[in-house]
C-alpha positions as CSV (number, residue, x, y, z in Angstrom):
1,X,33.4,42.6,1.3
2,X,34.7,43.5,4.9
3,X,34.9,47.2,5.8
4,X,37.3,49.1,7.2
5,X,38.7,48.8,10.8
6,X,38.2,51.9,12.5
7,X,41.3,53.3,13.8
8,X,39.4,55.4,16.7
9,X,38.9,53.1,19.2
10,X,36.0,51.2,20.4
11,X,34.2,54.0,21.5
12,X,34.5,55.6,18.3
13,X,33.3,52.3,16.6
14,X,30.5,52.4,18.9
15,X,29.5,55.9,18.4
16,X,29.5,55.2,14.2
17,X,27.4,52.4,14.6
18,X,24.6,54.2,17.5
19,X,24.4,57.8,15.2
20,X,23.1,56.4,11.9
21,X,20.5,54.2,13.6
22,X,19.0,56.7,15.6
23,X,18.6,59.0,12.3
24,X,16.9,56.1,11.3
25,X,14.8,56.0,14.0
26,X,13.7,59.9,14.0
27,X,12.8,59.6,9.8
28,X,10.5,56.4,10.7
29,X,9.1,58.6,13.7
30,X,9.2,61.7,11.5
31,X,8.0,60.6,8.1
32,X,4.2,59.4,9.1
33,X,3.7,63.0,10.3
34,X,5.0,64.3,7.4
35,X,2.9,62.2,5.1
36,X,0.0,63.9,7.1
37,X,0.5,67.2,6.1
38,X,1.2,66.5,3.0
39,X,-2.0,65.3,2.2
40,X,-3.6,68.4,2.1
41,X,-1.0,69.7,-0.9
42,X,-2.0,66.9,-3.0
43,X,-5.0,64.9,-4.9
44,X,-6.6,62.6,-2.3
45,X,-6.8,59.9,-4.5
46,X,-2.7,60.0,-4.1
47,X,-3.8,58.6,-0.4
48,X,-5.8,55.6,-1.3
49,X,-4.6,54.1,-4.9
50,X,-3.0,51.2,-4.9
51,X,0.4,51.9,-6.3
52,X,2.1,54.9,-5.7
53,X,2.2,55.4,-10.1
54,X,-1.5,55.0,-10.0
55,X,-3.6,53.4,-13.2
56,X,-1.4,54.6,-15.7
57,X,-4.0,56.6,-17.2
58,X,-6.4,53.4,-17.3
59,X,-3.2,52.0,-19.0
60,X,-2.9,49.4,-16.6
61,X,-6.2,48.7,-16.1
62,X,-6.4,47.9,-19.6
63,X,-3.5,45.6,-19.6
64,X,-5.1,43.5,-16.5
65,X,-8.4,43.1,-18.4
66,X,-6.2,41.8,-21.5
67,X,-4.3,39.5,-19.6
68,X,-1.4,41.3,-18.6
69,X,-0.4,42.3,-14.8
70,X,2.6,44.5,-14.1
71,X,4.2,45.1,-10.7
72,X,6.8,47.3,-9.4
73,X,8.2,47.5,-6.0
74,X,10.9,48.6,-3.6
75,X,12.1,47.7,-0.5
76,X,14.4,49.7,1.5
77,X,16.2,49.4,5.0
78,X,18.6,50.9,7.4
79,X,19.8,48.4,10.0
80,X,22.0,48.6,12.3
81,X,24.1,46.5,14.8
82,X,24.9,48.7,18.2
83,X,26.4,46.4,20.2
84,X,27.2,42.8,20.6
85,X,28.1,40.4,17.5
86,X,31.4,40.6,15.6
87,X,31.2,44.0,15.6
88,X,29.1,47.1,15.5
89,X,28.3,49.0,12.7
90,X,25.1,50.4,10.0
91,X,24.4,48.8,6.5
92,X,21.8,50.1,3.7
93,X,19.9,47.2,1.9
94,X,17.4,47.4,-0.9
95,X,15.5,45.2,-2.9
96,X,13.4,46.1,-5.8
97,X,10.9,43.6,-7.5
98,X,9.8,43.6,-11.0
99,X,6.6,41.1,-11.5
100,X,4.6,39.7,-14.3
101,X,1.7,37.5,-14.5
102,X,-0.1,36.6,-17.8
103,X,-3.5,35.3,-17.5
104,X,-3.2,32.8,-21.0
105,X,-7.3,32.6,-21.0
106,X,-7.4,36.4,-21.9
107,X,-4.4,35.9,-24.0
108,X,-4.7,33.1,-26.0
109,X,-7.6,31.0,-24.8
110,X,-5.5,28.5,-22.8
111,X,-8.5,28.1,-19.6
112,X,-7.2,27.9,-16.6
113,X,-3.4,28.5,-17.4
114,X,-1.3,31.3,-16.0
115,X,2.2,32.2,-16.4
116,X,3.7,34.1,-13.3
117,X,7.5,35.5,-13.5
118,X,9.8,37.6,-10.8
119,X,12.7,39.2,-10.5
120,X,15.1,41.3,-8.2
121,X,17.6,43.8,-8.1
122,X,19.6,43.6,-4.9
123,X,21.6,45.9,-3.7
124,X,23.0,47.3,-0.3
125,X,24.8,44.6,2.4
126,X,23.5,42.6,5.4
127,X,24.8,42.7,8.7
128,X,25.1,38.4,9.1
129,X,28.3,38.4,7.5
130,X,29.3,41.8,7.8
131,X,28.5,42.6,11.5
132,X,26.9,39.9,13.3
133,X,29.4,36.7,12.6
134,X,27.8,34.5,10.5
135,X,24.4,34.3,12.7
136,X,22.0,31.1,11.8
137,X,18.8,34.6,11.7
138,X,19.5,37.0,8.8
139,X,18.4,40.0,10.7
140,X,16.6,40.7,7.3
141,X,14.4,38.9,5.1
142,X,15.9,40.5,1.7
143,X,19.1,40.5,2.7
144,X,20.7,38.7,-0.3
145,X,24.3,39.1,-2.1
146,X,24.2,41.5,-4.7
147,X,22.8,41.0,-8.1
148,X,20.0,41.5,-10.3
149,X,18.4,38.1,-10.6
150,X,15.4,35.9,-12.1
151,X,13.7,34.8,-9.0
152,X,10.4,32.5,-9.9
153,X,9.2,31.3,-13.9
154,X,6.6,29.4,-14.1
155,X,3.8,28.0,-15.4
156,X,0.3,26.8,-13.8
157,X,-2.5,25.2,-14.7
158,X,-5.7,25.2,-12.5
159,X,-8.3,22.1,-13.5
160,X,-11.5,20.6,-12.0
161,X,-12.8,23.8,-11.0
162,X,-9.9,25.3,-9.4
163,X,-9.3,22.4,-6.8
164,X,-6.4,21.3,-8.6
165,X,-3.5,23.6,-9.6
166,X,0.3,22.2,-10.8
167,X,3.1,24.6,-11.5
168,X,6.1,23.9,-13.7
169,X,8.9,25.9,-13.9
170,X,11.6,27.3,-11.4
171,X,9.9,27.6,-8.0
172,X,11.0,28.6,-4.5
173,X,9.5,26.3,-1.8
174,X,9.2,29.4,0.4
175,X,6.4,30.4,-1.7
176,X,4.3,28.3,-0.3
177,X,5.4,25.6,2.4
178,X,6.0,26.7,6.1
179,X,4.1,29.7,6.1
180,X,2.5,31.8,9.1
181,X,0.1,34.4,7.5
182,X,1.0,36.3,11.4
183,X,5.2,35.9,11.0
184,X,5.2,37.1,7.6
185,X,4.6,40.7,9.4
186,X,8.0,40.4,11.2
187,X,11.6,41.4,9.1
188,X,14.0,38.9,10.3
189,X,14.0,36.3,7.6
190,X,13.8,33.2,10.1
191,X,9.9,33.9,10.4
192,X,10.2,33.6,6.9
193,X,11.6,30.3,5.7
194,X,12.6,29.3,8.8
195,X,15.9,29.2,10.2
196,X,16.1,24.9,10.5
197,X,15.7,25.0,6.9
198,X,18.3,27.9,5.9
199,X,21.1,26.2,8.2
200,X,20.2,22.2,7.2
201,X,19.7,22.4,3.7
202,X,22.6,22.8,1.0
203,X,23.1,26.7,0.1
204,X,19.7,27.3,2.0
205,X,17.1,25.4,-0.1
206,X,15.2,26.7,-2.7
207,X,14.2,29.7,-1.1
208,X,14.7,33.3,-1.5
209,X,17.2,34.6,-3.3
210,X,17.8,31.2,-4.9
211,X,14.7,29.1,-6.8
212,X,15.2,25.9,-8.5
213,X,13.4,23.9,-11.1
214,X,10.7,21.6,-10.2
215,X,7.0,21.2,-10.2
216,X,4.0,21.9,-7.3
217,X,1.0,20.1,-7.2
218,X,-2.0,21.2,-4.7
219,X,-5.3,19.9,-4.0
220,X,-8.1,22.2,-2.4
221,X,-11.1,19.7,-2.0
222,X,-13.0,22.6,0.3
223,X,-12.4,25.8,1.9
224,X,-11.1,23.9,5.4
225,X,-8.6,21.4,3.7
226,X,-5.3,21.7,1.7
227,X,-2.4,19.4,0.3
228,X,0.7,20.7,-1.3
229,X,3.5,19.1,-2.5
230,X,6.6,20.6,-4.6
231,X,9.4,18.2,-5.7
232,X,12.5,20.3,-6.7
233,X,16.2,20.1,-7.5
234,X,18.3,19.9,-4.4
235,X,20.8,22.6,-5.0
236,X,19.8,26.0,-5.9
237,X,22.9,26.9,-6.3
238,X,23.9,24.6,-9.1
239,X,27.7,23.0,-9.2
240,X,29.9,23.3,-6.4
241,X,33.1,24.3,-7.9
242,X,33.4,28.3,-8.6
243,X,33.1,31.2,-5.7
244,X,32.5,30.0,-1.9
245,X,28.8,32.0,-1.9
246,X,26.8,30.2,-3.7
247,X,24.6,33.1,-4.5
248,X,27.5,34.2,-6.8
249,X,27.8,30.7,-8.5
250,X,23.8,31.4,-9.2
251,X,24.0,35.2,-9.5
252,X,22.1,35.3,-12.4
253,X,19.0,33.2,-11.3
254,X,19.5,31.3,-14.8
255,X,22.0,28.2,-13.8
256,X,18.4,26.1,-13.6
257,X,20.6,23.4,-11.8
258,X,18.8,19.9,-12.5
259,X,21.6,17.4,-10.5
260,X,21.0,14.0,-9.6
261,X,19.3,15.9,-6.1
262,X,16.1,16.3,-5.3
263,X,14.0,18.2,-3.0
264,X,10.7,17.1,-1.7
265,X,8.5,18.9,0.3
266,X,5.0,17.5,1.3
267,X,2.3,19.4,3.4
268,X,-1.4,19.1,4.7
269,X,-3.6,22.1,5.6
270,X,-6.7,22.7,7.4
271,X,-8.4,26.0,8.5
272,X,-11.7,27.0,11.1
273,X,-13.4,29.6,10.0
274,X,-15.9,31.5,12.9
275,X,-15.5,34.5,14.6
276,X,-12.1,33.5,15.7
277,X,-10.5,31.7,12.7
278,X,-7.4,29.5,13.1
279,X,-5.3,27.3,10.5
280,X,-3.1,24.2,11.2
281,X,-0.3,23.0,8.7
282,X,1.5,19.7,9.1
283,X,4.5,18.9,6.9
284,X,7.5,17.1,6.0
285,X,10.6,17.0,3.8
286,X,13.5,14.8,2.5
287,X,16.5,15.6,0.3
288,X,18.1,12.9,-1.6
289,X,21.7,14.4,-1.2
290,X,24.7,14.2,0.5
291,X,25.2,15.7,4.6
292,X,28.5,16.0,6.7
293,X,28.6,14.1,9.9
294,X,28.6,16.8,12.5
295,X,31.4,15.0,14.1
296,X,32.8,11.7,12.6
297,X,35.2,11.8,9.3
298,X,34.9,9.0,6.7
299,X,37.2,7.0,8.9
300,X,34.3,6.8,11.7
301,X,37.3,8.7,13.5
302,X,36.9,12.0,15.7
303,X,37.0,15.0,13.0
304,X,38.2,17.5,15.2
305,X,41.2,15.4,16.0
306,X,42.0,14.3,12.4
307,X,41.4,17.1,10.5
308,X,40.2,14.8,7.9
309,X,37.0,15.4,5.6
310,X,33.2,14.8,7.7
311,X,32.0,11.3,6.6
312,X,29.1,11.7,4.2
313,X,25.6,10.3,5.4
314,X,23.5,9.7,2.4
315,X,19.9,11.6,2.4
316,X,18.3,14.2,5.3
317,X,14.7,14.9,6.3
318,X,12.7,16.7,8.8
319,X,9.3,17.4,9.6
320,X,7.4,20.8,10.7
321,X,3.7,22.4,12.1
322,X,2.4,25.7,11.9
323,X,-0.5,26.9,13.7
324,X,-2.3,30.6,13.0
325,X,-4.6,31.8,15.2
326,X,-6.7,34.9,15.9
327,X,-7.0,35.3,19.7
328,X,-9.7,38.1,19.7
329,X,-11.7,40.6,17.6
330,X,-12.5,44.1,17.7
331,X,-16.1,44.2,17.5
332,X,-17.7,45.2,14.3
333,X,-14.5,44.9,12.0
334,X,-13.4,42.3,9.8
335,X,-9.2,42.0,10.3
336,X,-8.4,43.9,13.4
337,X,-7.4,42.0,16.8
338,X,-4.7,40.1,18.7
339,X,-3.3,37.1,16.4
340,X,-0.8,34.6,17.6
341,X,1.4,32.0,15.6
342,X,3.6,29.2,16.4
343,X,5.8,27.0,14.4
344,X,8.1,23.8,15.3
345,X,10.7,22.1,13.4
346,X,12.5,18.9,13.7
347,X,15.2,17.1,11.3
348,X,18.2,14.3,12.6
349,X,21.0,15.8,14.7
350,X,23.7,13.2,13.7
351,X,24.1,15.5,10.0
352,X,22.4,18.6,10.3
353,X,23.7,21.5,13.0
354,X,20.1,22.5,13.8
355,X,18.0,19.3,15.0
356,X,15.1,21.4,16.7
357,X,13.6,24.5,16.0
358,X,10.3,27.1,17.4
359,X,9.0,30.4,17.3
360,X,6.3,32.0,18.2
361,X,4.7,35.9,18.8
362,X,1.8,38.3,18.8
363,X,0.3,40.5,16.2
364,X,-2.5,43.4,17.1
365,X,-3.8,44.4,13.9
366,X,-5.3,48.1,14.4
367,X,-4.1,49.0,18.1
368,X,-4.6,52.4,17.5
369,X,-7.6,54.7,16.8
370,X,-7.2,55.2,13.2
371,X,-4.4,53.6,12.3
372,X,-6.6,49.9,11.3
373,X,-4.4,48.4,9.0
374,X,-1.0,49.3,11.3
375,X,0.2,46.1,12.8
376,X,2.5,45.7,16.3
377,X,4.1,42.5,16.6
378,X,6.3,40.7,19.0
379,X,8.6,37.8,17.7
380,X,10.3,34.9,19.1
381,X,12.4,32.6,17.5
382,X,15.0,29.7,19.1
383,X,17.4,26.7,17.2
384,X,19.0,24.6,19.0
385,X,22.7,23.6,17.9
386,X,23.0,19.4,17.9
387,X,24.7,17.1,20.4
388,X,26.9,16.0,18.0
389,X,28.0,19.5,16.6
390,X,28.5,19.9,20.8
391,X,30.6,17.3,20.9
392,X,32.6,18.2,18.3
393,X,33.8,21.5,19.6
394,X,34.6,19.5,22.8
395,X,36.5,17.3,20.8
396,X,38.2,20.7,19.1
397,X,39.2,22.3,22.8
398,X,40.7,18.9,23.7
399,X,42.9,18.4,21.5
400,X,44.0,22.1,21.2
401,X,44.0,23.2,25.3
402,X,46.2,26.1,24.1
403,X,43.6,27.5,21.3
404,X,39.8,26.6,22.7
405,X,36.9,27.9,21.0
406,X,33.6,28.0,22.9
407,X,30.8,25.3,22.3
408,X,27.8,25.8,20.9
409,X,24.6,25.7,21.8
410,X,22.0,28.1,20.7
411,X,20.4,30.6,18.7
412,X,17.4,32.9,19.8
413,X,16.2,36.1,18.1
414,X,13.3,38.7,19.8
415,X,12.1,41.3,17.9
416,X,9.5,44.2,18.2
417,X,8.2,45.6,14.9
418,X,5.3,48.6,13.8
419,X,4.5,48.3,10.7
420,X,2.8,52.1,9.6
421,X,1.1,52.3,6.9
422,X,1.4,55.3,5.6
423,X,-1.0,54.9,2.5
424,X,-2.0,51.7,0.8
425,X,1.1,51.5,-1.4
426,X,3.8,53.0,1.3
427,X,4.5,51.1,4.6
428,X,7.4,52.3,7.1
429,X,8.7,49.6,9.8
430,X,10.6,50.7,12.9
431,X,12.3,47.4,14.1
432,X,14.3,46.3,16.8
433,X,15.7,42.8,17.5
434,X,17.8,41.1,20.1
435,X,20.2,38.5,18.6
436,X,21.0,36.2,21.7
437,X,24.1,33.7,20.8
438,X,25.1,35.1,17.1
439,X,26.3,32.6,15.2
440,X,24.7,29.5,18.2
441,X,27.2,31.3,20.5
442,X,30.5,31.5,18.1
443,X,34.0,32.8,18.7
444,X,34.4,36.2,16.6
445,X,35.5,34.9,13.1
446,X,38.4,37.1,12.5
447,X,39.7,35.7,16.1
448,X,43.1,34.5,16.5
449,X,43.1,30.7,15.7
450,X,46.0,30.0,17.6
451,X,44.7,31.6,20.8
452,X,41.8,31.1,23.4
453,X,38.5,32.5,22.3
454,X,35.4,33.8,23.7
455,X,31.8,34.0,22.1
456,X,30.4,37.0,20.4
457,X,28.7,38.8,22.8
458,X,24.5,39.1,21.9
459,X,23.5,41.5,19.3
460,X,21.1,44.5,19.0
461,X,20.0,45.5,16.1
462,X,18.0,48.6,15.4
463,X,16.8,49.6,12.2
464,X,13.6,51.1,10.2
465,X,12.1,49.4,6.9
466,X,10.0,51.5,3.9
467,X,8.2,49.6,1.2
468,X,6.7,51.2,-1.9
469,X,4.1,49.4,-4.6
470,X,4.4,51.2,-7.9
């Protein structure tokens, strides 16, 4: 839902949007200090638990030991846009997760079997469609229509000593395939499941907020080496036909979609340990489905021109690396130190709008005297827009001289992030990120289609993140 157009002026826009974010900025400066003196009006043991709720009164410890694990937690933002985009303006967004996992040994006897289930309750809005245009990065990783929704449900079963597991159930490839143990520290959701993959595949892939049904099988022969593959249905939203977001047609998590579609995701695995550990991942992926031409219609004419519906190419895959590596130690300590990740992604620019993707970045792990778990990390992340998509705007400004949009080209995101954490179950993240071509350099969406256009302007976001464990 869009919000009201501010009748003050564009100052007065820009003032609405600048105020709440830096309030947001003097509680995530403010609220580690506070946490400080509070600790010495309360139990200690308040300061190094867990969870916030503690053991329950050896209540949950008791349910672990029987089988039974129970987790709780919230995740709460403030972003804002202050400039740049389709316009400026604050959002609130929250996630909270419930989470379950039954150990069916302890239970029932069933070695080696464990059943694992999720959910969400999402509520707040994001700034892609609300401020920023459409951009190919969410600016947040939990940024998600809002619903309360079953997320994963499965079941998996660990044989030959633990070198084999296979899950059944709905799964999110996100889980598990394309991830950077260094990106995951960084709150725009490309370092997550990567932007390729979010702008390629139908409704996003089976990724967060949206799992599928499928099956995961993964091989650990020795510490060094892993393979993984996951082979899921290829449309996590489910039927086509209902409301344009497909998160709505899903809103539940319960449509367990099983088309004629299928998602396949492969990937290999190997790790150095040392001193200086590192891991490489190479991987791959196909989808049996249908993709629109990025410029031809079903005639093999220009689209643009016709106005006719994008000829439908049969099938789309891609391939990726990731590579994790710590860069130097502190002397005498086990986690803290410079890390550095990079990941690369490719996929066929003749049906999919992003044909090549990277990012890369720094993390320093315990920077500051005290502060060891506190992490300061510095993001980078690019897509490029395909030649044929290219052409196709080209195509659009030529045969409308009078009405020309601008043509695409690329996508890039920077963001600087401190994660504090403030005890072991409450972390508070100042962020700011630099959106550079919202949208692979887009005309404003609520632009005038019957006049010239120029691009959004780039974006700066400015926001602060808490997270709570229960």
């Amino acid at each position: 839902m869009r919000a009201r157009a501010d009748v003050s002026g564009a100052m007065g826009r820009r003032r609405s949007g600048i105020l709440p974010i830096l309030t947001a900025a003097g509680i995530a400066i403010a609220m580690p200090s506070y946490g400080q003196d509070a600790k010495a009006n309360v139990p200690a043991s308040l300061w190094t638990r867990d969870s916030l709720t503690g053991d329950w009164n050896g209540e949950r410890t008791s349910l672990t030991e029987r089988g039974v694990t129970v987790g709780l937690s919230e995740v709460a933002e403030v972003l804002g846009n202050a400039t740049g985009g389709q316009k400026s303006g604050t959002v609130f967004t929250g996630r909270a997760e419930l989470d379950v996992d039954l150990d069916l040994d302890k239970l029932v006897g069933w070695k080696g079997a464990t059943i694992h289930v999720n959910g969400f309750q999402i509520h707040g809005r994001g700034l892609t469609a609300d401020t920023l245009g459409g951009n190919l990065f969410d600016p947040s990783n939990i940024e998600a229509t809002r619903a309360t929704r079953l997320f994963d449900a499965y079941l998996e079963q660990s044989l030959f000593d633990d070198t084999l597991s296979i899950r059944l159930g709905q799964i999110a490839a996100d889980d598990e395939f394309l991830i950077s143990d260094y990106a995951g520290a960084f709150i725009n959701g490309t370092f997550g499941w990567a932007g390729i993959m979010a702008a390629d595949l139908p409704n996003g892939g089976p990724a967060y907020p949206l799992a599928t049904p499928g099956v995961r099988i993964k091989w650990t022969p020795s510490k060094s080496f892993t393979w993984q593959t996951a082979v899921i249905s290829g449309d996590p939203a489910g039927s086509s036909v209902g409301d344009d977001d497909p998160q709505r047609r899903n809103h539940d998590g319960l449509t367990f979609s099983l088309d004629k579609d299928v998602f396949v995701i492969s990937e290999v695995g190997y790790s150095v340990a040392g001193d200086l550990p590192a891991s490489f991942k190479l991987g791959g992926w196909y989808h049996s489905g249908k993709f629109d031409d990025q410029r031809y219609d079903s005639d093999g004419d220009l689209a643009a021109v016709s106005g006719a519906d994008l000829y439908q190419r049969r099938g789309d895959y891609g391939f990726y690396a990731v590579a994790d590596k710590l860069l130097w130690r502190e002397d005498g300590t086990e986690g803290q130190g410079l890390g550095a990740f990079f990941r690369i992604g490719g996929a066929p620019g003749d049906r999919n709008l992003v044909p090549f993707y990277f990012d890369t970045g720094l993390n320093y792990t315990g920077l500051f005297e005290g502060r060891d778990s506190d992490i300061l990390g510095l993001g980078f992340a690019f897509a490029k827009i395909s030649d044929r998509a290219r052409a196709y705007d080209r195509d659009y400004n030529d045969a409308n001289p009078l009405a020309t949009r601008p043509v695409r080209d690329f996508e890039a995101a920077l963001e600087l992030s401190y994660s504090y954490v403030a005890a072991p179950w409450w972390t508070i993240q100042p962020d700011v990120q630099y959106i550079i071509h919202p949208a692979g350099f887009s005309a404003d969406p609520n632009a005038d289609a019957s006049l010239p256009a120029a691009a959004m302007k780039d974006a700066l976001v400015i926001g602060v993140r808490t997270a709570i464990q229960f």
